[in-house]
N, C-alpha and C positions, 0 to 999 in steps of 0.2 A: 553469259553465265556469271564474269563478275558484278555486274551489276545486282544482278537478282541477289546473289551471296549479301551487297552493301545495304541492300534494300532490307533485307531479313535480319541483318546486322542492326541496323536504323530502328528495325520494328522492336527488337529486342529490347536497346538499349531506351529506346521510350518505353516502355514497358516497368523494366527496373526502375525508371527515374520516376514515375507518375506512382509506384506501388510502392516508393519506400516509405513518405511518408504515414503510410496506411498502417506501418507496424511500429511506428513511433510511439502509438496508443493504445492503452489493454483497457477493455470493460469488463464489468463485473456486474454479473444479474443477479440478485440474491432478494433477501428480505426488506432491503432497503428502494429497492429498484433497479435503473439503470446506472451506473454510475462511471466515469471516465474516474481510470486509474496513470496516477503516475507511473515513471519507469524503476522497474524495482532495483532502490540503490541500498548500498551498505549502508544502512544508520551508524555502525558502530565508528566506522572511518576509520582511521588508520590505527594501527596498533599504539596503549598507549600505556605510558609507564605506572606502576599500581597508583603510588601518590596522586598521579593527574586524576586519574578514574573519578569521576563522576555518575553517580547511579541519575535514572529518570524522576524526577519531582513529580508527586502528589497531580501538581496542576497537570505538569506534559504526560501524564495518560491520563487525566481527563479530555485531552486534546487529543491526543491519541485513537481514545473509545470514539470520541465524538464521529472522528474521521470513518467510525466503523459502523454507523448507524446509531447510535446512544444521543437521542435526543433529550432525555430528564435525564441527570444523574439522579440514583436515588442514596448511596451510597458508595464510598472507597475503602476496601479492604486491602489493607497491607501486611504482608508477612514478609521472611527473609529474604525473598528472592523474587518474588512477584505484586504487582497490583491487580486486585479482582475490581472492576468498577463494575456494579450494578445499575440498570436503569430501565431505562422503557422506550424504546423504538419508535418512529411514526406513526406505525400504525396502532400502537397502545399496546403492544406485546413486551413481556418480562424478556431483559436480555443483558447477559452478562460479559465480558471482555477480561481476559487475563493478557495480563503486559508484564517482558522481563523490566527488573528492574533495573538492570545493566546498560540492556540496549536499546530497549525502548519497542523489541519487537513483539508481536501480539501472539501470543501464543494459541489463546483458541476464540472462539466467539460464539457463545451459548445461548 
């Protein structure tokens, strides 16, 4: 009987060890395709004092969009508190990305 119990123990614990890997990675199906995502981390990082604050530059949400399908930039539109970057997708489709400008996080994707 204890064996059977270590055996069922044994199968378990392979089990967990061969599956953890497996959620170490998120995909995402969409307009772009397949695409392996990173693990969603804090961009902002640790809290910081107002003087430090640095908003995201012009270029890091174009890098930003890029990451989100935005293969041509056609345009960057800046206001107080967001970038709109406009462009055009792989497949030759209109598509637009709004990004804070604080964090760097992507607000919607049009």
């Amino acid at each position: 009987m204890k064996n059977r119990f270590w055996a069922i123990g044994l199968v378990a614990l392979g089990a967990v060890t061969v599956g953890a890997p497996a959620l170490a990675q998120n995909i995402q199906i969409g307009p772009d395709g397949v695409r392996i995502m990173e693990q969603d981390r804090d961009r902002r990082g640790p809290p910081r004092d107002r003087r430090d604050r640095r908003d995201v530059s012009e270029r890091e949400a174009v890098r930003i969009a890029r990451g989100e399908g935005v293969r041509e930039v056609d345009d960057v539109r800046s206001s107080r508190r967001t970038f709109s970057v406009i462009g055009v997708d792989r497949r030759g489709r209109d598509i637009r990305v709004d990004i804070d400008r604080r964090s760097g996080e992507v607000l919607s994707v049009r």
